[in-house]
C-alpha positions in Angstrom: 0.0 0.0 0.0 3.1 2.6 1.1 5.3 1.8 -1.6 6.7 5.2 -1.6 8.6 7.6 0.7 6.5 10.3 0.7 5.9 12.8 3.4 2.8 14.1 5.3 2.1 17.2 4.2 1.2 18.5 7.9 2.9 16.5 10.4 6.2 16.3 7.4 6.3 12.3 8.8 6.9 9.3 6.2 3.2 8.9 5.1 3.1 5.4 6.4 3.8 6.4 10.1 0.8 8.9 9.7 -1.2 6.4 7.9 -0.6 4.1 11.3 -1.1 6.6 13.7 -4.7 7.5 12.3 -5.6 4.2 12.2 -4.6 2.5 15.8 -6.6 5.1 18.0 -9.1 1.7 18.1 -5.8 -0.6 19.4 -4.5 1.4 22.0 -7.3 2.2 23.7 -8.0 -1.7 24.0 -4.4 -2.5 25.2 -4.4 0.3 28.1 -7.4 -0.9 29.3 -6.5 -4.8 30.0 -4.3 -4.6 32.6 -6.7 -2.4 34.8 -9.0 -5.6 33.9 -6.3 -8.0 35.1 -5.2 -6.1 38.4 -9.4 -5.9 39.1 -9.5 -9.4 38.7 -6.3 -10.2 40.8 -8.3 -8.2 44.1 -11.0 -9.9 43.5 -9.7 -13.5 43.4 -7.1 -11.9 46.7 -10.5 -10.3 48.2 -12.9 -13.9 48.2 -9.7 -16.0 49.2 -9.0 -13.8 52.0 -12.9 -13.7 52.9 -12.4 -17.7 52.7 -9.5 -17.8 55.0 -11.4 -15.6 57.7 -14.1 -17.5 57.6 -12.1 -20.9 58.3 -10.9 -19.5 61.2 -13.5 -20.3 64.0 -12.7 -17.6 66.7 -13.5 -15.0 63.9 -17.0 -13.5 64.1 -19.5 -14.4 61.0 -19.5 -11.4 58.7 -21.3 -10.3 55.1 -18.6 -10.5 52.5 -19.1 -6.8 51.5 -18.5 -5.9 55.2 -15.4 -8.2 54.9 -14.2 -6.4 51.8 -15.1 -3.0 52.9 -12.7 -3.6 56.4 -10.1 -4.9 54.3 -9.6 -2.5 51.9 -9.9 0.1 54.8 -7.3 -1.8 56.7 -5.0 -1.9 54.0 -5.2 1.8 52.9 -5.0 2.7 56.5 -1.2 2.2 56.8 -0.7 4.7 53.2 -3.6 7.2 54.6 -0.9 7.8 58.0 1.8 7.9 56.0 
């Protein structure tokens, strides 16, 4: 399709580097978005395993999972909130 090395008029890049960047917009808004997907996932799966553990634990009281959640993430911030 580029066979040629001619310029942008505007940007005075190789037209195949403009030709690219007009047409990934679509691509790189799809690759910054999975790892936010993947580090979501990764609390969840640490949040319901951790919800598990406290709840194999007998001398713990019986809470709602939200609850759970909601005291954990508050006990982890807590520590960054001081500092």
């Amino acid at each position: 399709m580029h066979h040629t090395e001619s310029n942008d008029v505007q940007t005075c890049k190789p037209e195949i580097i403009a030709f690219y960047n007009d047409t990934i917009s679509g691509f790189d808004s799809l690759d910054n978005k999975w790892p936010i997907t993947l580090f979501n996932a990764l609390l969840n799966i640490a949040g319901v395993n951790s919800f598990v553990l406290h709840g194999c634990y007998e001398k713990n009281v019986e809470i709602p999972r939200p609850t759970f959640l909601k005291e954990l993430a508050k006990e982890l911030g807590d520590k960054h909130m001081d500092r």
